[in-house]
C-alpha positions as a printed Julia matrix, in Angstrom:
383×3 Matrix{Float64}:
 103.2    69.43  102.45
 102.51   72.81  103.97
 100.89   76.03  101.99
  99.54   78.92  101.95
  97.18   80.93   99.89
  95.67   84.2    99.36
  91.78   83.58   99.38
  90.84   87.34   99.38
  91.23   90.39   99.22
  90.02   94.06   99.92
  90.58   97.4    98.28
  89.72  101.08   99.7
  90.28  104.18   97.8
  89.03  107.36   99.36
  86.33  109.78   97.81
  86.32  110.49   94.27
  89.5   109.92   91.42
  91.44  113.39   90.72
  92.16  113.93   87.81
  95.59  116.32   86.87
  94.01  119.36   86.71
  92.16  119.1    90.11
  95.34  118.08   92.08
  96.44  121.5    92.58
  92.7   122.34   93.63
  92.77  119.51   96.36
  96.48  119.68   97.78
  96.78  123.73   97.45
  99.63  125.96   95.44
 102.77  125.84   97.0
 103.57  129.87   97.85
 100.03  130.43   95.5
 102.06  129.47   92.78
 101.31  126.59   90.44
 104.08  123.67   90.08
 106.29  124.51   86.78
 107.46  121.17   87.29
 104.02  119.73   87.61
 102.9   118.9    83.63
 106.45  117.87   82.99
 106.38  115.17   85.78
 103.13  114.15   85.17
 103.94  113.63   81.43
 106.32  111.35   82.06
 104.71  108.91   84.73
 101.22  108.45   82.61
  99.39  109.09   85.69
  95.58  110.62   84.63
  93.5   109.94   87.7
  94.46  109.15   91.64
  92.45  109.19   94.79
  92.82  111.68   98.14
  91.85  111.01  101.63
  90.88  115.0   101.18
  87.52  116.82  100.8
  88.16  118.28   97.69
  85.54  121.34   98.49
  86.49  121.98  101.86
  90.29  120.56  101.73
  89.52  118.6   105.2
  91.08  115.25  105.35
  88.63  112.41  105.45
  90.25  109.3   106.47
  94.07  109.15  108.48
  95.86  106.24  107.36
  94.54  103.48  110.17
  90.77  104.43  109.08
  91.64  103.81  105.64
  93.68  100.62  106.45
  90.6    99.44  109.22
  88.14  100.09  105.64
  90.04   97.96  103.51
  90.11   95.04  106.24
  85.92   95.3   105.99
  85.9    94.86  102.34
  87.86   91.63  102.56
  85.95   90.43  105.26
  82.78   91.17  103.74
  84.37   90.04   99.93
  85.64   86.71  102.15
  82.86   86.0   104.84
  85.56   86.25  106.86
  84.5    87.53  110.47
  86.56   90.11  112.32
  86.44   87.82  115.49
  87.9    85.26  113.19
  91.52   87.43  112.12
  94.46   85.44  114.15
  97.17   87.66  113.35
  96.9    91.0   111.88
 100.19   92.4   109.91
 100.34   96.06  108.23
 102.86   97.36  106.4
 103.2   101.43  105.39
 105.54  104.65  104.82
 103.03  106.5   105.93
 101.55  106.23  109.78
  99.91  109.05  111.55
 101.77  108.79  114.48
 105.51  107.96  115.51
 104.12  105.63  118.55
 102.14  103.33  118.88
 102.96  101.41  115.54
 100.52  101.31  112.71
  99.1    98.16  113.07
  97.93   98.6   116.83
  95.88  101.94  115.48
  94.37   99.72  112.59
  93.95   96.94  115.48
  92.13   99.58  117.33
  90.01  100.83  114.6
  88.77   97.01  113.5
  88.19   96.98  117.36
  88.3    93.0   116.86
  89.16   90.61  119.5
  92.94   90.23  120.74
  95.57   88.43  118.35
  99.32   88.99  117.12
  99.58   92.54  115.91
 102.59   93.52  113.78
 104.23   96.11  111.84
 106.62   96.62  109.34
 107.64  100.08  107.92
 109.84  101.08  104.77
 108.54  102.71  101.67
 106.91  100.29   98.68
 108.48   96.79   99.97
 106.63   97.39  103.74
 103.62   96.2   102.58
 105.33   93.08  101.15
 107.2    93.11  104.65
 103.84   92.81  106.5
 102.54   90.02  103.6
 106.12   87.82  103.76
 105.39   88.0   108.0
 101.6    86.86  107.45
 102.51   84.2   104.87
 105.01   82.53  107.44
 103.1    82.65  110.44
 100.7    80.15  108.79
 102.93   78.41  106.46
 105.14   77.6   109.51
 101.73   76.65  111.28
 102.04   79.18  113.64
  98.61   81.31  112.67
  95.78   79.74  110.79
  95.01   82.84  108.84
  97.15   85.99  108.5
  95.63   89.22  107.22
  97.94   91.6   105.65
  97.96   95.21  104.45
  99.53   97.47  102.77
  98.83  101.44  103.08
  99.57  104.82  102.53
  98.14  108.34  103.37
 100.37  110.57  100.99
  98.54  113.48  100.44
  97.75  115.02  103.57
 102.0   115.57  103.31
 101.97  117.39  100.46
  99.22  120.11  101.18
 100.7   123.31  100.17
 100.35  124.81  103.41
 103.29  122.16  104.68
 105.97  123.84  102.25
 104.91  127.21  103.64
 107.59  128.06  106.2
 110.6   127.08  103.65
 108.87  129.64  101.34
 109.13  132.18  103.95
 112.18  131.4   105.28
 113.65  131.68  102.03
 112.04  134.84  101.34
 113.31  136.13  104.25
 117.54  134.86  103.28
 117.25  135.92  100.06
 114.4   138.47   99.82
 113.35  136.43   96.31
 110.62  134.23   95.82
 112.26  130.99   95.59
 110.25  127.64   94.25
 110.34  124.69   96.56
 112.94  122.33   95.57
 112.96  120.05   92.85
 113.75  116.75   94.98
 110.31  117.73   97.24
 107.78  119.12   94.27
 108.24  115.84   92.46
 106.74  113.38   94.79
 103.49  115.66   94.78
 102.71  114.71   91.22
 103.84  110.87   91.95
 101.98  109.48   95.21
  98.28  108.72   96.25
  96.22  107.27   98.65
  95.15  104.25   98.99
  94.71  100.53  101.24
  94.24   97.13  100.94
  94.05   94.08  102.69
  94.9    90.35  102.15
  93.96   87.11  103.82
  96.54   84.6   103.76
  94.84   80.99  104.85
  96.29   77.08  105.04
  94.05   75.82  102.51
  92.41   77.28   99.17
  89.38   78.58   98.79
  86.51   75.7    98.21
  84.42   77.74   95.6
  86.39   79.82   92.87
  90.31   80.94   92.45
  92.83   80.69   94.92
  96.65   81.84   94.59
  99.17   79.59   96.5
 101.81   81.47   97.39
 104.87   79.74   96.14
 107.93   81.97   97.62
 108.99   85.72   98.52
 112.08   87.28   98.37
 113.65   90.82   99.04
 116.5    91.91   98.59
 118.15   95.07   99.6
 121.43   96.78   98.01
 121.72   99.98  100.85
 125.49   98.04  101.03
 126.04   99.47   97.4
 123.88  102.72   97.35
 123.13  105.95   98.99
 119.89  107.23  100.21
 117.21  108.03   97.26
 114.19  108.51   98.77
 113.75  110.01  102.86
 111.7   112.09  105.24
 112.28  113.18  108.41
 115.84  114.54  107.65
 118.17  115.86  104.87
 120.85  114.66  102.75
 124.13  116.05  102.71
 126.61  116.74   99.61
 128.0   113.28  100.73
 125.29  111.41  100.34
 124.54  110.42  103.77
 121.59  112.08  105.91
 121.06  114.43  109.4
 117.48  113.2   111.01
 116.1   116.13  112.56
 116.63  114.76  116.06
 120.7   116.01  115.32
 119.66  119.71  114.75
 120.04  121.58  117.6
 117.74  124.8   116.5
 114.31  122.85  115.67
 113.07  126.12  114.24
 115.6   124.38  111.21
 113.39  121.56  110.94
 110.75  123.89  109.73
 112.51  126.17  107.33
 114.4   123.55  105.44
 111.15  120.93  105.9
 112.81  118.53  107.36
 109.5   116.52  107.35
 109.01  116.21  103.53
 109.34  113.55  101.37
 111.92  113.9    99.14
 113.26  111.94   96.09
 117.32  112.12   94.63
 115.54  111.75   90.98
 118.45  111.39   89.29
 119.98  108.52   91.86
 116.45  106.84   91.11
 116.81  107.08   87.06
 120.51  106.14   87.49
 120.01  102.82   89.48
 116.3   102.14   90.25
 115.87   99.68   86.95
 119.47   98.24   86.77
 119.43   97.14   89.95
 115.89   95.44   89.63
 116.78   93.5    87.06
 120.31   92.64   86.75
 120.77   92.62   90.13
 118.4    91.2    91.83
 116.0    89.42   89.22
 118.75   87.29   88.29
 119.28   86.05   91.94
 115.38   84.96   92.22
 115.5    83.89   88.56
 118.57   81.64   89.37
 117.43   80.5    93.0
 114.2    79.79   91.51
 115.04   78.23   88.37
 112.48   80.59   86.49
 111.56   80.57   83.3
 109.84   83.5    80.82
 107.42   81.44   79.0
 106.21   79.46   82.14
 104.83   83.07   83.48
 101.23   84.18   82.79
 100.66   87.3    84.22
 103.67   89.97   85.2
 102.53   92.39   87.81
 104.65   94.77   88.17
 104.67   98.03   90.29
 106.72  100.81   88.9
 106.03  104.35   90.14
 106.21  105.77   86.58
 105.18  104.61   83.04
 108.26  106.39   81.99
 110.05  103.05   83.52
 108.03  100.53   81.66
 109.51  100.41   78.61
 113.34  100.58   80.5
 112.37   97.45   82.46
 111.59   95.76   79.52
 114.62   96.33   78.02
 116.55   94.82   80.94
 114.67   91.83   80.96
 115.47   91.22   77.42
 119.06   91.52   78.25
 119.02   89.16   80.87
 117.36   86.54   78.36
 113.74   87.18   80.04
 111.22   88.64   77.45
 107.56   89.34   78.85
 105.59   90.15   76.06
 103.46   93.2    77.14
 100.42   91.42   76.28
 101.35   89.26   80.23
 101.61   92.43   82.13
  98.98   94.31   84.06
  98.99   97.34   85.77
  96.33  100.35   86.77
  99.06  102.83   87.62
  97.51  105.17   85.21
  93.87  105.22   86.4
  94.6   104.26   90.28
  97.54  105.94   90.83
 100.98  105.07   93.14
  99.95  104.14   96.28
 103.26  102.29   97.54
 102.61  100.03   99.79
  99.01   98.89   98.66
 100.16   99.09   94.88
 100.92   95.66   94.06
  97.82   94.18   96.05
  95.64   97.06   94.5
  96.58   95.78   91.29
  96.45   91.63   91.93
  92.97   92.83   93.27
  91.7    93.88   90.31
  93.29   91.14   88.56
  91.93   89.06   90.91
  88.34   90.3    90.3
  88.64   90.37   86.74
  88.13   86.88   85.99
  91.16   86.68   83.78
  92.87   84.35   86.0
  92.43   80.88   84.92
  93.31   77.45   87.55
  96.9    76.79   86.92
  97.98   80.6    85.78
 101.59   81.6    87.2
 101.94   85.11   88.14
 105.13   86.97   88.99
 105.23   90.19   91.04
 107.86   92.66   90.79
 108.19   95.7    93.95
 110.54   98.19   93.85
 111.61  100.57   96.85
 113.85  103.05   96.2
 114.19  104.56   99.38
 117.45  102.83   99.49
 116.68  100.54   96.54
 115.1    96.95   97.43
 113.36   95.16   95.52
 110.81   92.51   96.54
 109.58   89.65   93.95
 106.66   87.07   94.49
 105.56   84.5    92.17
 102.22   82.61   93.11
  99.91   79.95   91.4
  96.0    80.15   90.87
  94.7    76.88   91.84
């Protein structure tokens, strides 16, 4: 019977951790004010240390997201003795390119500067990474590839310099002659997102020395049928709900003052729905399809953006009938940060290399995207 298994993978974070009181230092002050909403956020989502593709001394940007994807492809070749020449497809998933055209993967594809193969990408928030790893782990399940490697990346930071929020401020100034605070919606992400990228292989056999992970299934589900727009750049939302790109606005001097370009999160439309629908929405589809059970799980990996949501999703599983002790969960949002895309393969990385996971082990992986809210779930088996 076919499979297909993850036999490596490669992690990149850029420069040095940054801790909370250096974040300010590294992204600049929004109109040379400090965030009042800063400790508040940053309270609530546990987050102590992340990384920036940013000198922090000279505030130069050090790495643009296909460098830092192209860096986490060498560490899992050189973790894998995998040879570039050797990748048959190439898949990378991210929110965050640094260009509109040519897609992500090409630039990455460029970077590695390996021989010719497929080259695909998928984009979306959180869930594109798990995109890019679902399209890998077909293409040789089906046979199609004999290895896939997959990535997940994102270069957040270099979006919320201070300097980007600097014509609202003045604009602002100017309509109201007040000094006006950016809004709520754009200041949060600031304290939320980091940098980082890594890099899968997806073969047809396991490893022959040391811990493989067959992939057993993946499914995503989306619920933009049932919900409105939470998270979004490139445009901005309405009073009902649904959004005007900046390609509809006919003065692009707009597009500046109201920073079109920003990412922005509808908090309360994330604390509202972003758990609920997770779990009693679309866990109990997988756990049904699936025929899941609690106590046949080992390790939970799940990737929330906040450890204010921990204890919430917790509670939902228990009302669905599907207690995870704590002790089976594992997560390094607190000391690595929210990287999106990468998150849930930055964390089975360090799983992965902890030597925790024993032949046999069933792990379940939980991804949230809120930027219309779906939700991606993955279990796999160390063999």
């Amino acid at each position: 019977m076919a499979s297909a298994y993850i036999t490596g993978l490669g992690v990149f974070l850029p420069n040095e951790p940054v801790n909370n009181e250096e974040i300010e230092k590294v992204l600049g002050f929004i109109n040379g004010k400090p965030s009042r909403s800063k400790n508040r956020i940053l309270n609530n989502n546990g987050i102590k240390s992340r990384y920036y593709a940013i000198d922090p001394k000279t505030g130069k940007q050090t790495h643009n997201n296909a460098q830092l994807t192209a860096e986490a492809v060498r560490v899992l070749t050189r973790n894998t003795n995998l040879l570039l020449e050797e990748i048959d497809c190439l898949v990378c998933g991210t929110s965050s390119p640094d260009q509109i055209i040519p897609n992500h993967a090409l630039m990455v594809h460029g970077e590695l500067g390996c021989p010719p193969c497929e080259v695909v990408a998928t984009s979306g928030v959180c869930c594109s990474g798990m995109t890019a790893f679902k399209y890998g782990y077909m293409n040789v399940f089906s046979g199609l590839s004999k290895n896939a490697v997959t990535t997940g990346s994102e270069l957040a930071s270099t979006a919320f310099k201070g300097v980007y929020f600097q014509p609202e401020i003045e604009a602002k100034i100017q309509d109201l002659a007040a000094k006006p605070m950016i809004g709520f919606e754009k200041d949060f992400l600031r304290w939320m997102l980091s940098d980082a990228a890594a890099a899968v292989l997806i073969t047809d056999t396991p490893r022959q020395n040391g811990i493989s992970l067959r992939i057993d299934w993946v499914d995503i589900i989306s619920f933009a049928n049932e919900l409105e727009t939470c998270m979004y750049a490139g445009s901005i939302k309405k009073d009902d709900g649904s959004l005007q790109g900046w390609r509809e606005v006919e003065n692009l001097e707009e597009v500046w003052k109201e920073s079109y370009f920003a990412l922005k999160q509808d908090a309360k439309l994330l604390g509202e729905n972003i758990v609920f629908y997770a779990i009693q929405k679309g866990f109990t589809q997988v756990r049904d399809k699936h025929n899941l059970k609690a106590d046949d799980i080992t390790w939970y990996l799940p990737h929330y953006s906040s450890e204010h949501f921990k204890q919430p999703l917790y509670d939902e599983l228990v009302k669905v009938g599907f207690e995870i002790p704590f002790d089976k969960w594992f997560t390094n949002l607190t000391y690595k940060g929210n990287t999106g895309s990468a998150s849930i393969f930055v964390i089975l990385e360090e799983l992965m290399a902890s030597g925790k996971i024993q032949q046999g082990d069933k792990i379940f992986c939980f991804i949230p995207e809120s930027a219309r809210f779906s939700y991606a779930y993955m279990h796999l088996t160390a063999v």
